[in-house]
TITI-97689 format. One record per atom (N, C-alpha, C, O): residue number from 0; atom name; x, y, z. Coordinates in nm, 3 decimals. Example, Ala and Ser with C-alpha at 12.3 -4.5 7.8 and 13.67 -1.06 7.14 Angstrom:
<pts>
(0 N (1.319 -0.569 0.780))
(0 CA (1.230 -0.450 0.780))
(0 C (1.320 -0.330 0.780))
(0 O (1.424 -0.332 0.846))
(1 N (1.285 -0.225 0.708))
(1 CA (1.367 -0.106 0.714))
(1 C (1.290 0.003 0.787))
(1 O (1.341 0.114 0.804))
</pts>
This chain:
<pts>
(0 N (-16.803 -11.962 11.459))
(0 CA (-16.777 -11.933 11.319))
(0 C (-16.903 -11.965 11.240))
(0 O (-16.954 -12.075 11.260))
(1 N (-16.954 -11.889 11.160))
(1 CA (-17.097 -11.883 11.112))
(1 C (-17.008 -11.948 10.968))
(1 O (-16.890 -11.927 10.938))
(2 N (-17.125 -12.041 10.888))
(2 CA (-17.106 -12.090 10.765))
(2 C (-16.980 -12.153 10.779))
(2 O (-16.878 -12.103 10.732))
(3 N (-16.981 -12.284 10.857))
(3 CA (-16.884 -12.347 10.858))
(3 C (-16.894 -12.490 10.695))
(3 O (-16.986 -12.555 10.646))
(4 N (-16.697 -12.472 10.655))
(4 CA (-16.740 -12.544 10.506))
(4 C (-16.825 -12.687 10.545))
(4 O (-16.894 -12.735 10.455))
(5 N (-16.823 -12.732 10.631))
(5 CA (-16.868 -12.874 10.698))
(5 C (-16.969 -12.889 10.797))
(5 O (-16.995 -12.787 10.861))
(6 N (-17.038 -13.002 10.825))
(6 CA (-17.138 -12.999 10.877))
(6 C (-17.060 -13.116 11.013))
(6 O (-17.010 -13.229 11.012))
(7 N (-17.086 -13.004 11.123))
(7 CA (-16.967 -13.087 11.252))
(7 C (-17.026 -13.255 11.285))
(7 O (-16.952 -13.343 11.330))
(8 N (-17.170 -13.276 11.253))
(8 CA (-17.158 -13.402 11.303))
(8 C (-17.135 -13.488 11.186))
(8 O (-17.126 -13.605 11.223))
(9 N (-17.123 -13.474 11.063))
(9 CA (-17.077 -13.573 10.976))
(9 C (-16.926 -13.513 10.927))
(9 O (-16.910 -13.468 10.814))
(10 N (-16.820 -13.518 11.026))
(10 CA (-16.650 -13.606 11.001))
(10 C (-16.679 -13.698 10.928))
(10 O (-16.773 -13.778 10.920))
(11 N (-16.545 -13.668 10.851))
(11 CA (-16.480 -13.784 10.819))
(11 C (-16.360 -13.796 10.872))
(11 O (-16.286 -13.698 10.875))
(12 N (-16.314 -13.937 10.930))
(12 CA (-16.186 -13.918 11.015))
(12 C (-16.074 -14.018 10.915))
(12 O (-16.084 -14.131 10.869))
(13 N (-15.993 -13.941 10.911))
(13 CA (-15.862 -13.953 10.845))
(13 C (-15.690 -13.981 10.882))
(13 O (-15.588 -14.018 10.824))
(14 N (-15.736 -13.932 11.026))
(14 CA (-15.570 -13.951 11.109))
(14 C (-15.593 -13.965 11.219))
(14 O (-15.700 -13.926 11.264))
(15 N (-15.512 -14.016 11.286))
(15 CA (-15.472 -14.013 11.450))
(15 C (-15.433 -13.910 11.485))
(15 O (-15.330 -13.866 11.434))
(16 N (-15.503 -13.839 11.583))
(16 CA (-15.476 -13.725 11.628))
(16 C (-15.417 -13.741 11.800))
(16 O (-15.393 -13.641 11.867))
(17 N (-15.400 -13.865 11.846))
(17 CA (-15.364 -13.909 11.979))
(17 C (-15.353 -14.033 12.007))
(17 O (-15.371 -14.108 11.911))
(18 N (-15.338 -14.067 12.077))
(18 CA (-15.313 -14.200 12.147))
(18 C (-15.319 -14.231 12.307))
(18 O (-15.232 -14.200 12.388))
(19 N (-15.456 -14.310 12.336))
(19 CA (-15.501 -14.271 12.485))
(19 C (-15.635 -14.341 12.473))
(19 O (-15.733 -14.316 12.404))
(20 N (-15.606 -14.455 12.579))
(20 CA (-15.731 -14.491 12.615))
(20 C (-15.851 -14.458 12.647))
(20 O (-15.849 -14.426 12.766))
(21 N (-15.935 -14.451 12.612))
(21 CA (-16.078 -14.387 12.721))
(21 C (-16.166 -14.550 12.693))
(21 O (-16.138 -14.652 12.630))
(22 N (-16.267 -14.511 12.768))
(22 CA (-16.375 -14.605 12.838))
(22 C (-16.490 -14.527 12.775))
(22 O (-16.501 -14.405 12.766))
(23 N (-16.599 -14.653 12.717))
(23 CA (-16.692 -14.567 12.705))
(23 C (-16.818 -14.669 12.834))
(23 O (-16.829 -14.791 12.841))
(24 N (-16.868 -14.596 12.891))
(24 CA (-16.977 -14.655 12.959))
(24 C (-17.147 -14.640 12.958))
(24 O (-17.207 -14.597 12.859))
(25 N (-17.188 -14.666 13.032))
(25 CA (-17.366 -14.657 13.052))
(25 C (-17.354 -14.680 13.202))
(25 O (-17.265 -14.706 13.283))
(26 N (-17.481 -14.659 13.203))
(26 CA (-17.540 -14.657 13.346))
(26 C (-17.540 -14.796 13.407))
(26 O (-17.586 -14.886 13.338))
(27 N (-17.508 -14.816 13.490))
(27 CA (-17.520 -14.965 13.606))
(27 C (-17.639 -15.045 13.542))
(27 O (-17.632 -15.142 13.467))
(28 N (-17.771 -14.969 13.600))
(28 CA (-17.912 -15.024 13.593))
(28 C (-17.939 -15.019 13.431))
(28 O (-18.015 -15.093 13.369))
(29 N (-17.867 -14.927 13.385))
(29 CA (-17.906 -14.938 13.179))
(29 C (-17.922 -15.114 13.118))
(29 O (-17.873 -15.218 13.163))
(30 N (-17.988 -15.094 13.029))
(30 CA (-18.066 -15.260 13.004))
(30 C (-17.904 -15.298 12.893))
(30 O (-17.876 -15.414 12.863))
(31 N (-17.829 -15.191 12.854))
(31 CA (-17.710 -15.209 12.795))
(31 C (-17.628 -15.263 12.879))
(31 O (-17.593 -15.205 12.982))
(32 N (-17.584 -15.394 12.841))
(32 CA (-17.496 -15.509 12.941))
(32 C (-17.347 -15.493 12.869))
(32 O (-17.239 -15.495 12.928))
(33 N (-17.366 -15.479 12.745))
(33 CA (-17.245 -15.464 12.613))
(33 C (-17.279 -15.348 12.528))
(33 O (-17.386 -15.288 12.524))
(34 N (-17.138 -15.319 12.440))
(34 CA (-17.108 -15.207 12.357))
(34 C (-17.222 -15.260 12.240))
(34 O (-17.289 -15.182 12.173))
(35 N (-17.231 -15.410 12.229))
(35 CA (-17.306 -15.399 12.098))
(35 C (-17.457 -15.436 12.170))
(35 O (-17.525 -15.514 12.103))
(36 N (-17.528 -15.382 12.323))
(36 CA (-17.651 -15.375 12.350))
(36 C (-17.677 -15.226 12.260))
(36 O (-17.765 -15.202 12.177))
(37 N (-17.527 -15.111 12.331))
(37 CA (-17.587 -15.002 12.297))
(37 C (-17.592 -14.976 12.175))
(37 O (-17.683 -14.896 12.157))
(38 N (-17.552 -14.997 12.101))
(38 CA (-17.507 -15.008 11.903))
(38 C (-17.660 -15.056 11.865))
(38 O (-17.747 -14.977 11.829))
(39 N (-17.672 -15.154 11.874))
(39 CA (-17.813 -15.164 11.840))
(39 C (-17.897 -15.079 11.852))
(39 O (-17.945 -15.033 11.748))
(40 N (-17.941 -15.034 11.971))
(40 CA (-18.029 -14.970 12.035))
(40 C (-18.010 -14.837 11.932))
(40 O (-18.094 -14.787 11.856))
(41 N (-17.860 -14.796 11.959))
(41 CA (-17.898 -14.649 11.887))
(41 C (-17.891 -14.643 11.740))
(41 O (-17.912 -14.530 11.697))
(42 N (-17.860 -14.767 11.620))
(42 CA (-17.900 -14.794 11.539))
(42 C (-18.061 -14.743 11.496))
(42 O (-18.096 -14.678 11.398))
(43 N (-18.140 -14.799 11.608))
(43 CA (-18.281 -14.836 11.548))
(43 C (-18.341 -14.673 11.618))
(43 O (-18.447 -14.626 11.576))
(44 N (-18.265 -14.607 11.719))
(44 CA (-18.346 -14.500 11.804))
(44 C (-18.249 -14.408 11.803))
(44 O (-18.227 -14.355 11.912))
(45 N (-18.165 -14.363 11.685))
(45 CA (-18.093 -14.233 11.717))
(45 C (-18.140 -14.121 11.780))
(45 O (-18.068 -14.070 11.866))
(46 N (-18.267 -14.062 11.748))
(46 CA (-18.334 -13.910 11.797))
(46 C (-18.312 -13.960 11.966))
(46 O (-18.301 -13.859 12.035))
(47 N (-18.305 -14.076 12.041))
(47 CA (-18.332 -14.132 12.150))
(47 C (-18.164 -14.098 12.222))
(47 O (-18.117 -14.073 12.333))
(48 N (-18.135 -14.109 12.137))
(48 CA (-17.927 -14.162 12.195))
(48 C (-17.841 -14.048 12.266))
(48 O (-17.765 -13.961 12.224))
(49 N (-17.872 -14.076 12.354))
(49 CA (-17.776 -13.983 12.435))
(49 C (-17.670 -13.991 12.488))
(49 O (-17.639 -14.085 12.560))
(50 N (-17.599 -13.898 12.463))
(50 CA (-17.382 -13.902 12.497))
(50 C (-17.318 -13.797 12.557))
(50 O (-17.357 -13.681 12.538))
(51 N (-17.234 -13.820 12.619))
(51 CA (-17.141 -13.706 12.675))
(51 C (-17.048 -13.643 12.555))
(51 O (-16.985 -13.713 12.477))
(52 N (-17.051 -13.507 12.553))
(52 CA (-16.989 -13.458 12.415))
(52 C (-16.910 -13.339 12.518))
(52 O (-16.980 -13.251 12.568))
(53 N (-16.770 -13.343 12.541))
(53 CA (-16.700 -13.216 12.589))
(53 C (-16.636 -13.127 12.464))
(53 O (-16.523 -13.126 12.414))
(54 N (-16.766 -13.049 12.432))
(54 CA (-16.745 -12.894 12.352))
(54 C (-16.739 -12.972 12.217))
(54 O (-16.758 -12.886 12.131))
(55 N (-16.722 -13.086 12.160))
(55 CA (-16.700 -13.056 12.028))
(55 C (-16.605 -13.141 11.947))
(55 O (-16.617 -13.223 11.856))
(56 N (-16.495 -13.082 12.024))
(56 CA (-16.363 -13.114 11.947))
(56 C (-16.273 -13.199 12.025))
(56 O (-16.153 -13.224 12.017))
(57 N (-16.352 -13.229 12.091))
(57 CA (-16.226 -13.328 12.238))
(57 C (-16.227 -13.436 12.186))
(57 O (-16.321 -13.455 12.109))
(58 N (-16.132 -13.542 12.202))
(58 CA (-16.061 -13.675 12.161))
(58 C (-16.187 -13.747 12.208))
(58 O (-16.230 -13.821 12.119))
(59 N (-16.270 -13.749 12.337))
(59 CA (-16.344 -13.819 12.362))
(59 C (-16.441 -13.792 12.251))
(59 O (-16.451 -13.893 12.181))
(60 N (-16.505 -13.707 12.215))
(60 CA (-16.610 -13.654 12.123))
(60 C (-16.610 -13.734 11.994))
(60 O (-16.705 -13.792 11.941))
(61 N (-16.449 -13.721 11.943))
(61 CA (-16.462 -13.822 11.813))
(61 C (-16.445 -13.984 11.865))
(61 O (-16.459 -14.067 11.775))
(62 N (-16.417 -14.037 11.997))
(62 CA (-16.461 -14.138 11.961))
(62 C (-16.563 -14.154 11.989))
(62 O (-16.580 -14.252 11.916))
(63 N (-16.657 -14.141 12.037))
(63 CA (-16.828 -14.171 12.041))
(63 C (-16.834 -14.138 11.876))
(63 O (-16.823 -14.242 11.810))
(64 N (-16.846 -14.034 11.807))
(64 CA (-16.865 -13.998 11.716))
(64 C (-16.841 -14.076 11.578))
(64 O (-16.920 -14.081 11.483))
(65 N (-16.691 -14.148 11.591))
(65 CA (-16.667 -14.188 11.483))
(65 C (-16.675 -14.374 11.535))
(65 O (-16.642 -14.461 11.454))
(66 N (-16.711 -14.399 11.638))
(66 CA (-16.756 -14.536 11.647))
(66 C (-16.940 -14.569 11.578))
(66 O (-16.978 -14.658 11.501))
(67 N (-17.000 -14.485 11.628))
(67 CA (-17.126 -14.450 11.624))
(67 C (-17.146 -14.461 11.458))
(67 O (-17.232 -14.532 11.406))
(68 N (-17.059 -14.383 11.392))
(68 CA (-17.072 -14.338 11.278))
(68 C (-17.018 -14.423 11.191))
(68 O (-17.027 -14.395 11.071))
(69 N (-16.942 -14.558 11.238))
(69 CA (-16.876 -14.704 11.183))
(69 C (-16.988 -14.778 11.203))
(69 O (-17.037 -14.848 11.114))
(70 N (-17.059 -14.764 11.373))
(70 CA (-17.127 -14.890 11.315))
(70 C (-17.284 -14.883 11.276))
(70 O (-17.381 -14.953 11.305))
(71 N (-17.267 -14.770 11.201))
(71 CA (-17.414 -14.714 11.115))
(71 C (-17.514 -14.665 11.123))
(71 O (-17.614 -14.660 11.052))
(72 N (-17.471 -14.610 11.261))
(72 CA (-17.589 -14.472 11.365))
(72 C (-17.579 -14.364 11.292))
(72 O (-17.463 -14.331 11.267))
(73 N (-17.673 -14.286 11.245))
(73 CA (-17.733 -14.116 11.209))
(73 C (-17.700 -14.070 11.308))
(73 O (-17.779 -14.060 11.402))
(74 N (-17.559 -14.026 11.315))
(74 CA (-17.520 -13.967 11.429))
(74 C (-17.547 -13.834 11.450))
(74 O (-17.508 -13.772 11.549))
(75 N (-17.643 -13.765 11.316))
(75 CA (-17.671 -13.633 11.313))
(75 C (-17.787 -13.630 11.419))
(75 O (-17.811 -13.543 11.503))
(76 N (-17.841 -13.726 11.400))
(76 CA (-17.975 -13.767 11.479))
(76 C (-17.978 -13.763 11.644))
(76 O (-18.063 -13.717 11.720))
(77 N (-17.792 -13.860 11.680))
(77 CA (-17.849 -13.838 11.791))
(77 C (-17.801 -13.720 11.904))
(77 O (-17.738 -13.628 11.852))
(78 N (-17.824 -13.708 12.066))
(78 CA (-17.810 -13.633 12.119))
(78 C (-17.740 -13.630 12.179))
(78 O (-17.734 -13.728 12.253))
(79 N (-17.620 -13.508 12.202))
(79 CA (-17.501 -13.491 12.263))
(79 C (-17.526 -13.416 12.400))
(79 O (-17.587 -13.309 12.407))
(80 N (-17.483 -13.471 12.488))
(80 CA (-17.506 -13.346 12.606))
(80 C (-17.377 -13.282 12.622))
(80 O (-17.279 -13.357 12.623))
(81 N (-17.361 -13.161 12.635))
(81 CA (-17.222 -13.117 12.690))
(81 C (-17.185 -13.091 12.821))
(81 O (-17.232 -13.017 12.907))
(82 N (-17.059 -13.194 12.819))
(82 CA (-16.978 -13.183 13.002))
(82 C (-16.891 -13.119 13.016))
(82 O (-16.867 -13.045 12.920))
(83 N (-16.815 -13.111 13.113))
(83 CA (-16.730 -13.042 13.153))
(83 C (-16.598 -13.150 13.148))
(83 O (-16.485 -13.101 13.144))
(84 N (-16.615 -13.288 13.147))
(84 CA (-16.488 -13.357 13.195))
(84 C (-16.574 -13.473 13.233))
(84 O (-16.687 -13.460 13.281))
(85 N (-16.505 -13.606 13.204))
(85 CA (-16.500 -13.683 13.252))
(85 C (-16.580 -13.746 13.402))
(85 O (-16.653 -13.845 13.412))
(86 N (-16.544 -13.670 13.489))
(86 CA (-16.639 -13.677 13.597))
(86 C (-16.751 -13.674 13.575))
(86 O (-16.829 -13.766 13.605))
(87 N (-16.790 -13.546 13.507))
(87 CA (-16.893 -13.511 13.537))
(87 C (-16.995 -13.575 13.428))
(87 O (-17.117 -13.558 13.437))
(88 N (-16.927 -13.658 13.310))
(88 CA (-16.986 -13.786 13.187))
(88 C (-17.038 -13.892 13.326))
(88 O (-17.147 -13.947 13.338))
(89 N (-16.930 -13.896 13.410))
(89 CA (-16.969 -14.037 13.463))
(89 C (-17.067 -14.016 13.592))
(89 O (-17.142 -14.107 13.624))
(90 N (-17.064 -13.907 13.658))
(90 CA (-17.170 -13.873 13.736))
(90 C (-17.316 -13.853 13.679))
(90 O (-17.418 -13.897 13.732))
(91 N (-17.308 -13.763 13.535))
(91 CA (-17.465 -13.789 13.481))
(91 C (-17.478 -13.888 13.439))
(91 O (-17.590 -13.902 13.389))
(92 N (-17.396 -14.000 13.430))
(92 CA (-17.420 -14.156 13.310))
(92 C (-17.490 -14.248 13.424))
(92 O (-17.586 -14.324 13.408))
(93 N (-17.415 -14.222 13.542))
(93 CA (-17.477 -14.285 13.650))
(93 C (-17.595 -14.276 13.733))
(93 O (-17.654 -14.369 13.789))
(94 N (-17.627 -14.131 13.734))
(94 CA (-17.679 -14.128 13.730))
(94 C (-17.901 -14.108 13.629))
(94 O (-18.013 -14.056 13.631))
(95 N (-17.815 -14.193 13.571))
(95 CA (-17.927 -14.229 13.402))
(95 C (-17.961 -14.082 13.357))
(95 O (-18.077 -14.040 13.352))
(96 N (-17.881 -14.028 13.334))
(96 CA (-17.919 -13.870 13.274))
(96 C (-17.885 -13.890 13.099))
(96 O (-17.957 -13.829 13.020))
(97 N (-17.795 -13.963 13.058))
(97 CA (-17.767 -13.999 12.974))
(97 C (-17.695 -14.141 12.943))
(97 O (-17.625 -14.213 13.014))
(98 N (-17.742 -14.153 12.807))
(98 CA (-17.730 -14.321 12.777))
(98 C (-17.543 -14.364 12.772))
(98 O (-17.499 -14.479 12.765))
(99 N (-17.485 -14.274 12.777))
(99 CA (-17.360 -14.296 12.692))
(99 C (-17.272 -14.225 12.760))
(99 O (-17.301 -14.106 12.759))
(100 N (-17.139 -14.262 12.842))
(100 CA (-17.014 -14.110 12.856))
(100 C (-16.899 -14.189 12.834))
(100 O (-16.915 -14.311 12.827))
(101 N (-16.779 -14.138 12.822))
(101 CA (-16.643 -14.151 12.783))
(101 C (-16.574 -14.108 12.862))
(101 O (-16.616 -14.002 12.909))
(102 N (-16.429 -14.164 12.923))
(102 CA (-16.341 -14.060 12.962))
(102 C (-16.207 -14.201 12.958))
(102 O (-16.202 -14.311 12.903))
(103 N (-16.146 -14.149 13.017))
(103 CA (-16.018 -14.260 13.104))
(103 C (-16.075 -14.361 13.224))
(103 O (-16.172 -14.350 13.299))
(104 N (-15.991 -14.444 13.211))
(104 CA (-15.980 -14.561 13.308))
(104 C (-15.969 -14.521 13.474))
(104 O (-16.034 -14.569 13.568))
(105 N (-15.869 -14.421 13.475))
(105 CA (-15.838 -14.364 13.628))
(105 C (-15.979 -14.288 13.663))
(105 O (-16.041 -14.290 13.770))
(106 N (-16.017 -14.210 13.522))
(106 CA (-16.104 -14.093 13.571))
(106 C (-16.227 -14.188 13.653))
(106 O (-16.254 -14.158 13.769))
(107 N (-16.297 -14.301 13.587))
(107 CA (-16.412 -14.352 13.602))
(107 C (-16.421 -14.478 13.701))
(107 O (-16.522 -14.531 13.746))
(108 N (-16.313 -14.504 13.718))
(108 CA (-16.307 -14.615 13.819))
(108 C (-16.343 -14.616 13.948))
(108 O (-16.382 -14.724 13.991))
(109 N (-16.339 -14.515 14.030))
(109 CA (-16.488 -14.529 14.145))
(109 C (-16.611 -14.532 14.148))
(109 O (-16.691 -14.558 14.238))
(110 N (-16.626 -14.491 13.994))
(110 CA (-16.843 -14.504 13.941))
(110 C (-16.833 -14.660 13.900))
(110 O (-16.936 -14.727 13.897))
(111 N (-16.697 -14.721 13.867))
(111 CA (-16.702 -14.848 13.855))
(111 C (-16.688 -14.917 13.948))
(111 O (-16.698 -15.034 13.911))
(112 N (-16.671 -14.908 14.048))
(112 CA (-16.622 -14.978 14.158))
(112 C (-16.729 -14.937 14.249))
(112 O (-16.699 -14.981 14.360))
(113 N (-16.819 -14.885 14.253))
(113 CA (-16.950 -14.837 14.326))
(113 C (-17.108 -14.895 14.213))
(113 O (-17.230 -14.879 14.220))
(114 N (-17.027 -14.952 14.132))
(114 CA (-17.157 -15.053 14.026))
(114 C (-17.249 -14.944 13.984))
(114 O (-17.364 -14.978 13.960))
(115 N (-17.216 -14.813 13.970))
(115 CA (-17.264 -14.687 13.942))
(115 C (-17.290 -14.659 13.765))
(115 O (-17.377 -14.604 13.698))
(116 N (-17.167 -14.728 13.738))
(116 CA (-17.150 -14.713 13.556))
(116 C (-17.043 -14.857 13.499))
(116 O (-16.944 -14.909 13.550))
(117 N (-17.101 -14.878 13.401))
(117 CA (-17.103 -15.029 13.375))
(117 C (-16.987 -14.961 13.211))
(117 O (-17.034 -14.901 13.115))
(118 N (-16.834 -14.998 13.233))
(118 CA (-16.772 -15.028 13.090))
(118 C (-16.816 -15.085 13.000))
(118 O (-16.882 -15.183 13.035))
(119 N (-16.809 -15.067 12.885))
(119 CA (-16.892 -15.137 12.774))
(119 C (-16.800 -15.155 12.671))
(119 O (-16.822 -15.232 12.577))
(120 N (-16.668 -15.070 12.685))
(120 CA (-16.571 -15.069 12.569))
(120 C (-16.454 -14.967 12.583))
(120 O (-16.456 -14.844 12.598))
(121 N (-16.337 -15.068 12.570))
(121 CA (-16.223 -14.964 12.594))
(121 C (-16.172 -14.893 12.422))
(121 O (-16.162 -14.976 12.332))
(122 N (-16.151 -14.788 12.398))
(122 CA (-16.106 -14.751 12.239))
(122 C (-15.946 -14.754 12.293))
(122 O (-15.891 -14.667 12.361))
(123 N (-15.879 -14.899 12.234))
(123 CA (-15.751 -14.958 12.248))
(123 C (-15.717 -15.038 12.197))
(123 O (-15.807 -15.118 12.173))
(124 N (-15.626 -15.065 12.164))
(124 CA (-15.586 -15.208 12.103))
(124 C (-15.570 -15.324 12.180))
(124 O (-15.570 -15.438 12.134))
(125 N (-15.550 -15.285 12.339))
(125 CA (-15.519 -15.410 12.402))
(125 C (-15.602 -15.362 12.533))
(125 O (-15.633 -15.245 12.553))
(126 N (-15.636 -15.470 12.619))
(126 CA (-15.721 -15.439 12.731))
(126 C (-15.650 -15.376 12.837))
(126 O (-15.530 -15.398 12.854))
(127 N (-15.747 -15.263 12.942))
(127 CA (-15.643 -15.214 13.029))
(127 C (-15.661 -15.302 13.167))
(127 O (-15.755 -15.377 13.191))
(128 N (-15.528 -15.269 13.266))
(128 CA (-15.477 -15.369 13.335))
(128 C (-15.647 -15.296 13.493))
(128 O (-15.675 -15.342 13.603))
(129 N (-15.698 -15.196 13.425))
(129 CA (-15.793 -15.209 13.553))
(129 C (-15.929 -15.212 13.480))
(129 O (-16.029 -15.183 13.546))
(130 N (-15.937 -15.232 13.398))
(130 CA (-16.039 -15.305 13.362))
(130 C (-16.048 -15.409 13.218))
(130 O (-16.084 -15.395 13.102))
(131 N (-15.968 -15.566 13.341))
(131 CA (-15.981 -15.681 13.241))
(131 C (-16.088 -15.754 13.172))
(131 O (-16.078 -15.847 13.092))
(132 N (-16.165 -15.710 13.207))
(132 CA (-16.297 -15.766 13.124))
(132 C (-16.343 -15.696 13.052))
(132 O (-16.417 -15.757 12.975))
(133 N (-16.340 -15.564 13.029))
(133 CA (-16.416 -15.458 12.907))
(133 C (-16.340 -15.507 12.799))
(133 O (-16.217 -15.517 12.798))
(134 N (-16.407 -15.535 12.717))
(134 CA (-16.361 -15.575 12.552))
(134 C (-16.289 -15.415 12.476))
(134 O (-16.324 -15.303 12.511))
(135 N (-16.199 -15.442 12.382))
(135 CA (-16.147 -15.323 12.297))
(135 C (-16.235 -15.313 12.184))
(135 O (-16.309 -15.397 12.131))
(136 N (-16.210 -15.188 12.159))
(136 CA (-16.241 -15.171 12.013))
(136 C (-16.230 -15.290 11.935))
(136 O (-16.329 -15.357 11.905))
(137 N (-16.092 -15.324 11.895))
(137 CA (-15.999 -15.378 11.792))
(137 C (-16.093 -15.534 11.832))
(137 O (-16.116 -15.608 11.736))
(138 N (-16.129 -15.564 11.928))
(138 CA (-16.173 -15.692 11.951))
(138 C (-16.361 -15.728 11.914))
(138 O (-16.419 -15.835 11.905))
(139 N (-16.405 -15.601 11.902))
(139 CA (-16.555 -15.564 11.879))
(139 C (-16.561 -15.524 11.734))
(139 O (-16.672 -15.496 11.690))
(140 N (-16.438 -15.516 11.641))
(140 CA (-16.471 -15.514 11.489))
(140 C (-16.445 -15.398 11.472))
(140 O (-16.517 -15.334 11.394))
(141 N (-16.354 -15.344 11.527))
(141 CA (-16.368 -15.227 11.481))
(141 C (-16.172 -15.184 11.491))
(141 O (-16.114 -15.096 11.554))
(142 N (-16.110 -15.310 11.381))
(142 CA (-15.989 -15.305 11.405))
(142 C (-15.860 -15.165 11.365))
(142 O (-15.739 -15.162 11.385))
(143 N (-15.966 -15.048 11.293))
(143 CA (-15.893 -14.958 11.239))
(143 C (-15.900 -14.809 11.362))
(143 O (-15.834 -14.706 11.377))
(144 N (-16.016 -14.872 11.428))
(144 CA (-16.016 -14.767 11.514))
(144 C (-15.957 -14.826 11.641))
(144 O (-15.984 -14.942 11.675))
(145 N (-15.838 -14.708 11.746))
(145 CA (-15.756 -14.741 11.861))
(145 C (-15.719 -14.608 11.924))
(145 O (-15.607 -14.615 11.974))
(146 N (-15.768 -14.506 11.935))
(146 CA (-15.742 -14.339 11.945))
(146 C (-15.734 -14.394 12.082))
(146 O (-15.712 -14.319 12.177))
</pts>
């Protein structure tokens, strides 16, 4: 659609459109140990920031998007790669193709369990039962967001 009224990377988000955990991760070897290594980082180096973006409009998309965009990243700035799914976020994340992917807990849990891709943050209100140590949203300050 040509001359869209809005400019897609600055949303504003207004409703819950779902309810569903995802994971956001990085790479094993990435110097990002935590959600707020990578927050920083892409704070100060948006043109640098790279993410898994499936097409646009996918649930995963706004949360990178509207976390990014809470905790005060030019998210116009930074760079989206487009996947196909989940897998294939956590196969390029692991393999350091990009700084950033998203999906579900089930989807990513053999790149986790192969020390391939390192959780950094579940978007939830409460932690999931296979991965007890990734911190939530709601627990990283960011108590309005839980998609």
């Amino acid at each position: 659609m040509k001359n869209l009224p809005f400019e897609v990377m600055d949303r504003t988000f207004v409703n819950r459109i779902v309810y569903h955990p995802n994971v956001l991760f990085v790479p094993f070897s990435s110097p990002f140990k935590t959600w707020k290594d990578f927050e920083a980082f892409a704070k100060k180096n948006p043109e640098q920031t790279t993410w898994a973006m499936m097409g646009g409009n996918a649930a995963t998309d706004f949360i990178v998007r509207q976390l990014l965009y809470e905790a005060g990243v030019n998210v116009s700035k930074t760079k989206p790669v487009t996947v196909k799914g989940g897998s294939d976020a956590a196969n390029l994340c692991s393999g350091g193709h990009i700084m950033l992917g998203v999906s579900t807990p089930a989807t990513i849990m053999p790149t986790v369990k192969a020390n391939l891709i390192r959780a950094v943050l579940i978007a939830a209100e409460r932690r999931h039962p296979l991965l007890p140590d990734c911190p939530t949203t709601v627990e990283m300050g960011y108590p309005r967001f839980n998609l």
